[in-house]
C-alpha positions in Angstrom: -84.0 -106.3 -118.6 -81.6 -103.7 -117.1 -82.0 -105.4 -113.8 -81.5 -108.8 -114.8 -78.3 -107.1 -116.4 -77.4 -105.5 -113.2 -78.2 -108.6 -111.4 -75.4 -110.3 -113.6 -73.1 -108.3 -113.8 -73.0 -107.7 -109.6 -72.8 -111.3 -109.4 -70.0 -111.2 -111.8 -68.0 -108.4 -109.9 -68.6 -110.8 -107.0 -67.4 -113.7 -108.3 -64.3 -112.3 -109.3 -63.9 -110.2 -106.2 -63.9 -113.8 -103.9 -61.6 -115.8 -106.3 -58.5 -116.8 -104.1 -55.3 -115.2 -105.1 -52.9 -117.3 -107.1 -49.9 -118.8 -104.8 -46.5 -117.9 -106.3 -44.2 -121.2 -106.8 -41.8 -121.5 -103.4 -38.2 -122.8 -104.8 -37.0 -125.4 -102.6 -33.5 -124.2 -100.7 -30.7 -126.1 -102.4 -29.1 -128.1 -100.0 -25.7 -129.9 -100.5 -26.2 -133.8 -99.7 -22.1 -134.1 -99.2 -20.0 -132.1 -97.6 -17.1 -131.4 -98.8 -13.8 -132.0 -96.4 -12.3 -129.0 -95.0 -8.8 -128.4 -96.3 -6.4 -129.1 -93.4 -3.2 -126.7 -93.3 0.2 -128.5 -92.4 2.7 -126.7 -90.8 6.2 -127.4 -90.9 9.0 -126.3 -87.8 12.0 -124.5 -88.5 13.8 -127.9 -88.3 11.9 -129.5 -90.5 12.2 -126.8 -93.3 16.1 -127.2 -92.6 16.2 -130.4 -93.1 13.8 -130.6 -96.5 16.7 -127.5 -98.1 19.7 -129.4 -97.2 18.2 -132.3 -98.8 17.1 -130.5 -101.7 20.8 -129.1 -102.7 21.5 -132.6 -102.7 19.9 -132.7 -105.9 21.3 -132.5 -109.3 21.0 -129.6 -111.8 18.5 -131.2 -114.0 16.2 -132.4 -111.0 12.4 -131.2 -110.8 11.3 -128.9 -108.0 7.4 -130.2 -108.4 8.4 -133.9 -108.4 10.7 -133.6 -105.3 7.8 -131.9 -104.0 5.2 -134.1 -104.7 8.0 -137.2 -103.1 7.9 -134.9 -100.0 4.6 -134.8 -99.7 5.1 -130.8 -99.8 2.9 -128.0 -101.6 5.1 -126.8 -104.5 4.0 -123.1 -103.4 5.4 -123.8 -99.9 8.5 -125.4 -101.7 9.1 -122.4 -103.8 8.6 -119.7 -100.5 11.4 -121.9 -98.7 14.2 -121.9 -101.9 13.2 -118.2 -101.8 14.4 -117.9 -98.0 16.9 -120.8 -98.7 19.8 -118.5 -96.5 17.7 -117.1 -94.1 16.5 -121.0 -93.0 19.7 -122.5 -93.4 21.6 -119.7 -90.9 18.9 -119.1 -88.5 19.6 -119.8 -85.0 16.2 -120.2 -83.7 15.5 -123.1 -82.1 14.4 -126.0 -84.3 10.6 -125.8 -83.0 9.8 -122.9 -84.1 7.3 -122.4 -87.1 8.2 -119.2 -88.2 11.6 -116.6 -88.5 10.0 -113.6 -86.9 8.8 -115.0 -84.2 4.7 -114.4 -83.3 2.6 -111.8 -83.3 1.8 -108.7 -85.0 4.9 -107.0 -86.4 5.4 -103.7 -85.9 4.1 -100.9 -88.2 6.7 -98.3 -87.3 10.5 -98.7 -87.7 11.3 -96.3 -84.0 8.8 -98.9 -81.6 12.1 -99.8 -80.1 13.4 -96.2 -79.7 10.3 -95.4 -78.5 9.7 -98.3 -76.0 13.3 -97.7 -74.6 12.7 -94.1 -74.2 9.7 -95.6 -71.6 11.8 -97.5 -69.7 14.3 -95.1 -69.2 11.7 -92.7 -67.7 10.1 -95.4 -65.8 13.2 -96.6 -64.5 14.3 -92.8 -62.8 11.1 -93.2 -61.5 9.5 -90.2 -63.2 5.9 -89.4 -64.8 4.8 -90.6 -68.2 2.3 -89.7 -69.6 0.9 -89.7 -73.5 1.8 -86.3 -73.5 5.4 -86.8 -73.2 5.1 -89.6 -75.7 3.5 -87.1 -78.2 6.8 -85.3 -77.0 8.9 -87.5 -78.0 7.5 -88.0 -81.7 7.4 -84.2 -82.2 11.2 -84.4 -81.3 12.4 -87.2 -82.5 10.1 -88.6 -85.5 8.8 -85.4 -87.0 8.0 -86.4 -90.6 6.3 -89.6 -89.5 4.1 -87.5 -87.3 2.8 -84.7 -89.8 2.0 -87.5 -92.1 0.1 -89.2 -90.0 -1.4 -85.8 -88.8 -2.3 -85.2 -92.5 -4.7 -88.0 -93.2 -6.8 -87.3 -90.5 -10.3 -85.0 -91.1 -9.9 -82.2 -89.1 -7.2 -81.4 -86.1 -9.4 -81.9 -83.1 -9.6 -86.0 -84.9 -6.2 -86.2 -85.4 -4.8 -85.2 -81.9 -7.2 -87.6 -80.6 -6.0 -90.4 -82.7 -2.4 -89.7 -82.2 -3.8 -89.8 -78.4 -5.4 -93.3 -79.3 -1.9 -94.9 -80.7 0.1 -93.8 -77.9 -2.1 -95.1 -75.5 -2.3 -98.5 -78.1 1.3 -98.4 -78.2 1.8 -98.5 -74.9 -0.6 -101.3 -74.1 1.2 -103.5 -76.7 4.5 -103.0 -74.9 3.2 -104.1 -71.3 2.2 -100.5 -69.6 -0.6 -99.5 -67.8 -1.7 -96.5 -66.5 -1.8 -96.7 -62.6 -2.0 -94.2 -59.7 1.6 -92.9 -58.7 3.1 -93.2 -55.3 5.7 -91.4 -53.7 8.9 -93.0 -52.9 11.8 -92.2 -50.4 14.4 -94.0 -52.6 15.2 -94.6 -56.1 14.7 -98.3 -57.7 18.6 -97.8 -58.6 19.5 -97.2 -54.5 17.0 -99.8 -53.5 18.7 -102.3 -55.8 22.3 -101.5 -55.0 21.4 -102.0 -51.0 20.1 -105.6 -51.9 23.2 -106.5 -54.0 25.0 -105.2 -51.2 23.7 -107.0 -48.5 23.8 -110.0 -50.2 27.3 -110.1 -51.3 28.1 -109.7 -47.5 26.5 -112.9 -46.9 27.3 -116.8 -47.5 25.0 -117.6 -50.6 24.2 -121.0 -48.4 22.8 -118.8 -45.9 20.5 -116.8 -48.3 17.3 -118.7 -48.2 14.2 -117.9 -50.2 11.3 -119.0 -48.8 7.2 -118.9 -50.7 4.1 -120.0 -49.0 1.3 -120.8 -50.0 -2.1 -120.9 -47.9 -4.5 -124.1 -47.8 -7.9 -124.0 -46.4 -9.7 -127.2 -45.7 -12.6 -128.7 -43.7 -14.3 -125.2 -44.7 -17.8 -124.7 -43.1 -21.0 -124.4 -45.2 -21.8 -120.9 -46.2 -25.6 -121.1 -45.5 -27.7 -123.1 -42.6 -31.2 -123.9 -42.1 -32.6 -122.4 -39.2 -36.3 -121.8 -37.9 -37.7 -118.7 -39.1 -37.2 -115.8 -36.0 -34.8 -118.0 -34.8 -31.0 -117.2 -34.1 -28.7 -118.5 -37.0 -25.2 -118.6 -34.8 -23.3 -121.5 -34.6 -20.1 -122.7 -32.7 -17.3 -120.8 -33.0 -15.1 -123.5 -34.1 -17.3 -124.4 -37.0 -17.9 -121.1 -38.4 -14.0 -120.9 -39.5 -11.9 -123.4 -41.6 -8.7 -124.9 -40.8 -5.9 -123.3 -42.6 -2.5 -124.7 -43.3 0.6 -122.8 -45.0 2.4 -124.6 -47.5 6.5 -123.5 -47.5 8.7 -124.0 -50.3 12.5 -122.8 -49.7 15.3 -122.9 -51.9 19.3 -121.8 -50.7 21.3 -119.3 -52.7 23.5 -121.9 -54.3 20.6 -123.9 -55.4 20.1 -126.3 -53.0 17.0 -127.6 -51.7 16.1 -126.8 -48.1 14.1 -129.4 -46.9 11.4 -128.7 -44.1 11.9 -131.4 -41.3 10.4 -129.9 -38.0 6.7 -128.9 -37.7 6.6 -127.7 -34.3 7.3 -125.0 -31.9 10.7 -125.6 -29.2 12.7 -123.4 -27.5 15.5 -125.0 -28.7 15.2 -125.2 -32.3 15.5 -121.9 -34.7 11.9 -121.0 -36.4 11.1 -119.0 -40.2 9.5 -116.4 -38.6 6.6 -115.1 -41.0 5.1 -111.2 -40.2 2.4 -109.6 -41.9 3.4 -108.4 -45.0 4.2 -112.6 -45.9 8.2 -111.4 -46.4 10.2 -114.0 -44.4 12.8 -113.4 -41.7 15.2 -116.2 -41.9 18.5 -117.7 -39.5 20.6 -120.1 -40.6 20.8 -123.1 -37.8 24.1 -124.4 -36.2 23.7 -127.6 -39.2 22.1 -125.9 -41.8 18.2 -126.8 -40.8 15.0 -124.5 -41.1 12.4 -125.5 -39.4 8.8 -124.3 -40.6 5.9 -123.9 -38.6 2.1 -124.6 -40.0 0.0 -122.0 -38.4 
């Protein structure tokens, strides 16, 4: 009796034991089966907005803002933000294609950037170092208050000299520095500028020619050959090099157009000498003609 028992109740355990386990219910994702438009944002130019005000003064005192927008297909939020900045719009000077007042870009958080910037041309400008350090410098002399408060909010010292570090070195990026190795110079931008006005005021501005080239390569060789293996991979001399021809745009003082007629070498005609450095040497010819030579 008390194996039979056994028996059963071991079969029972078993039977339980190698039931599968129940599966849980798996919610279908809900998926949209329409999408829904995207919202598309007008914008509106300065001249546009200009026109829109002046025809809205037009209107009498018991006329609707929302119904004139709604007639000129405008947002009656947008409406409002104009009539808000009615003046501003209406005695701007900004050129009529222009979306916004301020012009682009991130404003500025600080009321000195322009002191600031200024102070870096001027340094620049003597030809003199800058560094972050005299930028920090200049905000200890000049901006004090601003400084210790933004010292104040940092963590610890060490953090804060580093960050002030970080938004001079930001600052200066946004205003079109970089940090580059310095050279020595024998003369100051100022002299060096003075000589060229100089020397140009002594000549005829229908003499002054500026001259740009541009190189052209064509027929250029293939960079790789087949060749047997052990075998010598040299080719002719003229096919290992392409042909190269310069390009020459000049343009006189006065504006005119200097056209390039001759494209070849004579001992009786006047040559744009080029050297090394791709400055050009020029000489004014007895009828006002350059010739150019393609090298």
């Amino acid at each position: 009796m008390h194996a039979f028992q056994n028996l059963t109740m071991s079969k029972g355990t078993q039977s339980r034991r190698s039931a599968p386990p129940r599966r849980k219910l798996l919610l279908k994702p809900y998926r949209r089966s329409t999408l829904l438009a995207k919202r598309k944002q007008q914008s509106y130019t300065i001249g546009t907005i200009k026109a829109l005000l002046q025809k809205h003064s037009t209107l009498g005192p018991c006329s609707s803002d929302r119904e004139f927008a709604r007639k000129e297909n405008v947002p009656i939020a947008t409406l409002r933000g104009w009539l808000a900045r009615k003046e501003e719009f209406l005695q701007s000077k900004k050129h009529t294609s222009n979306a916004t007042l301020s012009g682009h870009g991130h404003s500025e958080a600080v009321d000195f950037g322009d002191a600031l910037a200024s102070f870096m041309d001027s340094v620049r400008d003597h030809e003199k170092f800058l560094t972050t350090a005299h930028l920090v410098t200049w905000l200890k002399n000049h901006q004090p208050a601003w400084l210790d408060s933004y010292l104040e909010g940092k963590v610890d010292p060490s953090r804060a000299y580093k960050a002030l570090l970080g938004w001079c070195q930001a600052f200066a990026h946004r205003h079109g520095f970089s940090q580059r190795v310095p050279c020595a110079s024998k003369r100051t931008q100022e002299d060096l500028q003075a000589t060229r006005i100089e020397y140009a005021q002594s000549k005829d501005r229908g003499n002054i020619i500026n001259i740009d080239e541009t190189g052209v390569h064509y027929d250029m060789p293939p960079r790789r050959t087949w060749t047997r293996i052990g075998k010598s991979a040299k080719v002719d001399r003229q096919q290992k090099h392409s042909d190269r021809v310069t390009a020459v745009l000049a343009i006189r003082a006065d504006g005119e157009i200097v056209f390039m007629i001759d494209t070849y070498v004579s001992s009786r005609t006047q040559v744009v000498s080029l050297h090394h450095r791709a400055w050009s040497a020029w000489r004014s010819c007895g009828a006002g003609r350059v010739a150019d030579v393609s090298t």
